[in-house]
C-alpha positions in Angstrom: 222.0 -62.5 -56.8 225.2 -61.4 -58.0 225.4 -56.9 -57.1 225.8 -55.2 -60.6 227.0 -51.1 -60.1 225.6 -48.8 -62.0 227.0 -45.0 -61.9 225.6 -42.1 -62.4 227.3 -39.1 -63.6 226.0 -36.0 -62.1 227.1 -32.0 -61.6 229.5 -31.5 -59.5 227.1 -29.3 -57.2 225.0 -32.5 -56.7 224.4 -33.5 -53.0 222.2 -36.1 -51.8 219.9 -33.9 -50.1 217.9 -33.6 -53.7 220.9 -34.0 -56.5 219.9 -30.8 -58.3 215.9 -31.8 -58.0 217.3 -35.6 -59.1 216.9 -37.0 -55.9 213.6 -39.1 -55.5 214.1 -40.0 -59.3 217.9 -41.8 -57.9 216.3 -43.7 -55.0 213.1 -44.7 -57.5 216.3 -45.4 -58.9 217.7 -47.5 -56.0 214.6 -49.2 -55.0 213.8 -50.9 -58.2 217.8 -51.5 -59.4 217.5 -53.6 -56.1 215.3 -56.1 -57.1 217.0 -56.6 -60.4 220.8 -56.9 -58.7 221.9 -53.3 -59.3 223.2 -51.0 -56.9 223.3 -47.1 -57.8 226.0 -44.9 -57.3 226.1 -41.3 -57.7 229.4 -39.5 -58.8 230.8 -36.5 -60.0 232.9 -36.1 -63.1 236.0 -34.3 -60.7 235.8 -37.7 -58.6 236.8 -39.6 -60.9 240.8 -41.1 -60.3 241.9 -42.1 -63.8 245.3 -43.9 -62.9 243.5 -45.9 -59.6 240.4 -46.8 -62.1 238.5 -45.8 -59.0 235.5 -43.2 -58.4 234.3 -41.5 -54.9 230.8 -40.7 -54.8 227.6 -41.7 -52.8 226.3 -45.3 -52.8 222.6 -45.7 -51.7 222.1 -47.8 -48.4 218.8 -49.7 -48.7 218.5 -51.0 -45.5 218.8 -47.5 -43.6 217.7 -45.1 -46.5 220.4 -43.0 -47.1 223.3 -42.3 -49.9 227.1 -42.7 -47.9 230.0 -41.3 -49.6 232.3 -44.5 -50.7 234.8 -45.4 -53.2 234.6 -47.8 -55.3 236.1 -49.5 -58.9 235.0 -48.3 -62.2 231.9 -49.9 -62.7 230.9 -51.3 -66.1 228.3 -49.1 -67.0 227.5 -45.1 -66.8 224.3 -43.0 -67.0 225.1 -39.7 -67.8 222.7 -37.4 -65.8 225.0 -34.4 -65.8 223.0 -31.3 -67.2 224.8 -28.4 -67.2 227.6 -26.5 -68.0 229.8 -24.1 -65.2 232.1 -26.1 -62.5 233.1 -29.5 -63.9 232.0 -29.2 -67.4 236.1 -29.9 -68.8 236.1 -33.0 -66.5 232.2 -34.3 -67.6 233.7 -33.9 -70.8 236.5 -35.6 -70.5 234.6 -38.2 -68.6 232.3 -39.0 -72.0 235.3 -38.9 -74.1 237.6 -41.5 -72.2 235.4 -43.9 -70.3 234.9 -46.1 -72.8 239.1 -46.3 -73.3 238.6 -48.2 -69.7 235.9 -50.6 -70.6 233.0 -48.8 -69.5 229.8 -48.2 -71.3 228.5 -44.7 -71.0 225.1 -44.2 -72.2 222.8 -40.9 -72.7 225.5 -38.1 -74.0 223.9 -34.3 -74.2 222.3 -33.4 -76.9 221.3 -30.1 -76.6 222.0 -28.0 -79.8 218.3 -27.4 -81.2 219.3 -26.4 -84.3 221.6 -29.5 -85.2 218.9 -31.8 -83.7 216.7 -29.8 -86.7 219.4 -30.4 -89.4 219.6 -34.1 -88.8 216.2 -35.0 -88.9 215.6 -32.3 -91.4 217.3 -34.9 -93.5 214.2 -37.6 -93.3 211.8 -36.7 -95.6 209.1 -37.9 -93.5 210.2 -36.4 -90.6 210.8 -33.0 -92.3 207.1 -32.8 -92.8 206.4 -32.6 -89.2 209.4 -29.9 -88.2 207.9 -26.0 -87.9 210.4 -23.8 -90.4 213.0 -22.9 -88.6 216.2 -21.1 -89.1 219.3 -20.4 -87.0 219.3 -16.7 -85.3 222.4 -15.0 -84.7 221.1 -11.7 -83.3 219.1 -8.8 -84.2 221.8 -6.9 -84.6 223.2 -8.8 -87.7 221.7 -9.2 -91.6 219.2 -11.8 -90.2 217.4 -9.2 -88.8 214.7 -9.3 -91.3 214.0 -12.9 -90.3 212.2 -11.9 -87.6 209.4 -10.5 -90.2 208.8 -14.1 -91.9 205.8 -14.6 -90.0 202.7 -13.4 -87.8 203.9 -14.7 -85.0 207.0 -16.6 -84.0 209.4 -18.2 -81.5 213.1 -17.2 -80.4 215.0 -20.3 -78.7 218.1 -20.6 -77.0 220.1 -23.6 -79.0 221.3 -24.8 -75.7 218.1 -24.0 -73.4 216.3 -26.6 -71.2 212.9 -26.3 -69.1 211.5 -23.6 -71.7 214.3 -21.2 -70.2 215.0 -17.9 -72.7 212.3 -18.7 -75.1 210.4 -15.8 -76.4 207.3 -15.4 -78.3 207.0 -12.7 -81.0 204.0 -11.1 -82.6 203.2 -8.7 -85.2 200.5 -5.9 -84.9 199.9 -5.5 -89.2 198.2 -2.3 -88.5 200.8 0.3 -86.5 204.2 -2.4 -87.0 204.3 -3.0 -83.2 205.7 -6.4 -82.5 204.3 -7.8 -78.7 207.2 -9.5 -77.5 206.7 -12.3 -74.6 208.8 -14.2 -71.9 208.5 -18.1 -71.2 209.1 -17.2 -67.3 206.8 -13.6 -67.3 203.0 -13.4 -67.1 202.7 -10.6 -69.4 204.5 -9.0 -72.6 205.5 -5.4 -73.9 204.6 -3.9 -77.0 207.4 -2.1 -78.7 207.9 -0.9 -82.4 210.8 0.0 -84.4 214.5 0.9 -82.8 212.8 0.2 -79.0 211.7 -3.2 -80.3 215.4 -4.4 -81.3 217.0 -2.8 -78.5 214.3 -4.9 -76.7 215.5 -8.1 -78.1 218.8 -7.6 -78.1 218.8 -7.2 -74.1 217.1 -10.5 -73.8 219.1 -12.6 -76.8 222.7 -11.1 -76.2 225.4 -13.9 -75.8 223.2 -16.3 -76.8 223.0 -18.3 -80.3 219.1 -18.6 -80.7 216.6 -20.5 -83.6 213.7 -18.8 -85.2 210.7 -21.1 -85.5 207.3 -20.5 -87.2 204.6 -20.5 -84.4 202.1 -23.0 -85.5 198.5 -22.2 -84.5 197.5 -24.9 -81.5 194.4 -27.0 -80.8 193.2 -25.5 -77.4 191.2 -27.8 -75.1 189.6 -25.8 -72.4 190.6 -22.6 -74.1 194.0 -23.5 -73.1 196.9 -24.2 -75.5 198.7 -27.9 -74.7 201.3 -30.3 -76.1 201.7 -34.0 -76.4 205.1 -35.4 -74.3 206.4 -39.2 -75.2 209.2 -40.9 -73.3 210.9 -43.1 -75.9 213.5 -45.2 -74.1 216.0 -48.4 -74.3 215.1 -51.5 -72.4 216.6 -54.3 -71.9 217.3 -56.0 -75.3 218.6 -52.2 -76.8 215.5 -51.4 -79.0 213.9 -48.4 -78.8 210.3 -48.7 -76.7 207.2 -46.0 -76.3 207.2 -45.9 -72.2 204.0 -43.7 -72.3 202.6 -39.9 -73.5 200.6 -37.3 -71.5 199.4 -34.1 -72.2 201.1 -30.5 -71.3 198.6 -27.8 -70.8 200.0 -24.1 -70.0 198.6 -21.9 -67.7 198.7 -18.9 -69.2 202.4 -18.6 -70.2 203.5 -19.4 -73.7 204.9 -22.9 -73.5 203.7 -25.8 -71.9 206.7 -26.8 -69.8 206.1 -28.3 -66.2 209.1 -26.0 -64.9 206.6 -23.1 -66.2 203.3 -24.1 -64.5 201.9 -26.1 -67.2 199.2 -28.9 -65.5 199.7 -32.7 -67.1 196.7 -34.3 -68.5 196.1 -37.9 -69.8 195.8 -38.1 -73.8 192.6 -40.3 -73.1 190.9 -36.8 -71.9 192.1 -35.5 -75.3 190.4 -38.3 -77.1 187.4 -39.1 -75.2 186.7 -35.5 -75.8 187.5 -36.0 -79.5 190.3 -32.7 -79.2 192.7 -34.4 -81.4 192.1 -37.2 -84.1 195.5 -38.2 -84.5 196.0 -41.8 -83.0 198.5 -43.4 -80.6 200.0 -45.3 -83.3 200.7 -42.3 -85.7 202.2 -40.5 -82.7 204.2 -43.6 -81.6 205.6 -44.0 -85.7 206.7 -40.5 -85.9 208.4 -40.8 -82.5 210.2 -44.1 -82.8 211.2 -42.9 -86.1 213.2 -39.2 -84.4 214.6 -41.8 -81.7 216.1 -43.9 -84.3 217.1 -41.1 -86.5 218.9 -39.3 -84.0 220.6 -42.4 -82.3 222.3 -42.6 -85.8 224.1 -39.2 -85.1 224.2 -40.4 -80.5 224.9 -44.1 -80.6 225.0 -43.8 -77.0 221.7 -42.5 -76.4 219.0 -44.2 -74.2 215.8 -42.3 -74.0 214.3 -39.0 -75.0 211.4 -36.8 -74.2 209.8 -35.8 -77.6 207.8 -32.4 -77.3 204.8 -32.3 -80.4 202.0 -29.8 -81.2 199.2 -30.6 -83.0 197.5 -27.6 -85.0 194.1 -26.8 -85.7 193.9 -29.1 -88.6 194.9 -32.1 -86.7 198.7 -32.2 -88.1 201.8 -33.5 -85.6 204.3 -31.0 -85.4 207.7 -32.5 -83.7 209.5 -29.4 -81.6 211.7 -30.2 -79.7 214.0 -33.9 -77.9 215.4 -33.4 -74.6 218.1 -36.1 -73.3 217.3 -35.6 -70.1 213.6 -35.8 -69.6 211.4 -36.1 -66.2 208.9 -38.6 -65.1 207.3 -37.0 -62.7 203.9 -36.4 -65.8 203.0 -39.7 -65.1 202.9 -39.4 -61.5 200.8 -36.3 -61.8 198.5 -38.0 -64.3 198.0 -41.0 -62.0 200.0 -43.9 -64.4 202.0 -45.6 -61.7 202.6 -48.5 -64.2 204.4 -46.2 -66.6 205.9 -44.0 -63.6 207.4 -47.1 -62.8 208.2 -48.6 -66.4 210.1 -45.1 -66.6 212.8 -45.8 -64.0 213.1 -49.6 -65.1 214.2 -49.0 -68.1 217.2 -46.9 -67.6 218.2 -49.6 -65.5 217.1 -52.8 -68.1 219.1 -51.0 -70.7 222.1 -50.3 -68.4 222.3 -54.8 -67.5 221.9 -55.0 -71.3 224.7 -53.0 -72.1 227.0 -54.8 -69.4 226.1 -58.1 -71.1 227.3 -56.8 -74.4 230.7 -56.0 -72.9 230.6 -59.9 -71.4 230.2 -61.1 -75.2 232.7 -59.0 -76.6 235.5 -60.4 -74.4 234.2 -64.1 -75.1 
């Protein structure tokens, strides 16, 4: 079987002793790109040799189960895994911009801006009736100050946050005008009212572009708030695929992130215990519908984790796509077939992208 390379872009920071908590997800990676002819190499945007064509970086030895540093010629295909921002951002950048100038199909860009991700499928008008209000913040210290009294209770979120990082939960007391103001990453809030209140917010939202969003009221199962996560993903004829959902449920916190200490639970708990009515096929519409929306806008995406609440009237609300979602919720739910249909298809759509570049040249 002929060896196809795939690379994968990563943070310069990366090293192969985890690769910035990527590094089982790279030899999952390794193991099953094996038995379909691909070999994986990680590499960082600054080794990356423009004028050669070639990139230095770590390819994964199978037989003796460990990543050595090599060099080696611009492969044909690129999965962008780089998530942040600091060291190496100019060259990443530069990276997305120009690889395909050299015949190389880079695939899964960032999309991280919250509040253009609402504008765009703000646009559907089927979509639209599934997106919380939400409005851009730019600070209680400017004249959108008063957005912050649109409703009981609401959430501030950092346009470019990730792993429910800087999201804060705001509620208002309607008897004294205390608002009770609470961290994603803090087991318990402060109550605070007037001047101390925006002082109080502006400490935690300075330098920071942030979204308001209406809180909408969440089923609970076990007295516990949750939400639904689906990985929508590419495969290997370029379509867009449902690779599987689970359930989020937080601990105590106020979101439902697995970086936060929420516990994943199958949806088939949900329904055998008739929590939601909403079925897999309405959840699977809406979803395949924001995938294909928002490829419109990111030709070059290849999967998404979509984040959805459902309220206590049975309604889907959409809150959130993250370009670079885990897989370890269906490890911890016990679905090793969609555990393992998770890291195939990165690697089906990757082979189906190289063919494309084959029939172009014919």
């Amino acid at each position: 079987m002929k060896i196809f390379v795939l690379g994968i872009l990563v943070h310069p920071t990366s090293k192969p002793t985890g690769f910035q908590g990527n590094g089982l997800f790279f030899r999952q990676l390794a193991d099953e790109g094996a038995k379909l002819g691909i070999a994986i190499f990680v590499f960082s945007p600054i080794h990356v040799y423009w004028k050669q064509k070639v990139l230095e970086g770590y390819l994964y030895d199978l037989a003796n189960n460990k990543w050595r540093w090599r060099k080696i010629p611009f492969p044909k295909v690129v999965y962008d895994r780089y998530f942040n921002l600091g060291k190496g951002w100019r060259a990443a950048l530069y990276c997305r911009r120009n690889f395909g100038k050299k015949g190389v199909s880079i695939f899964n860009p960032v999309v991280a801006d919250k509040f253009k991700i609402h504008c765009q499928l703000n646009k559907d008008q089927e979509i639209a009736l599934h997106i919380p209000e939400t409005y851009l913040f730019k600070g209680v210290e400017s004249e959108q100050r008063q957005l912050l009294n649109l409703w009981d209770k609401a959430y501030l979120k950092p346009v470019l946050g990730t792993k429910g990082e800087g999201i804060i939960r705001i509620s208002h007391n309607g008897k004294n005008g205390k608002i009770y103001i609470e961290e994603a990453r803090k087991s318990r809030g402060n109550w605070a009212s007037g001047r101390k209140a925006i002082i109080f917010l502006q400490s935690l939202t300075k330098n920071k572009k942030y979204i308001i969003q209406k809180a909408i009221e969440p089923l609970r199962w076990n007295d516990k708030i949750f939400d639904l996560r689906v990985l929508v993903q590419r495969g290997g004829e370029g379509n867009w695929q449902i690779t599987g959902m689970a359930a989020r449920q937080a601990s105590n916190g106020i979101t439902c992130n697995l970086h936060t200490g929420a516990s994943a639970i199958s949806l088939d708990s949900l329904w055998d215990d008739k929590v939601i009515t909403i079925t897999q096929e309405e959840i699977e519409k809406l979803s395949l519908k924001i995938a294909q929306r928002l490829t419109a806008h990111y030709p070059s995406l290849g999967e998404l984790g979509l984040d959805f609440l459902v309220d206590q009237d049975n309604k889907l609300w959409f809150l959130e796509a993250n370009a670079r979602p885990g897989r370890i919720i269906f490890q911890k739910i016990g679905d090793e077939e969609k555990r393992l249909m998770a890291v195939r298809r990165p690697l089906e759509y990757a082979k189906y992208l190289a063919s494309q570049k084959k029939s172009q040249v014919k």
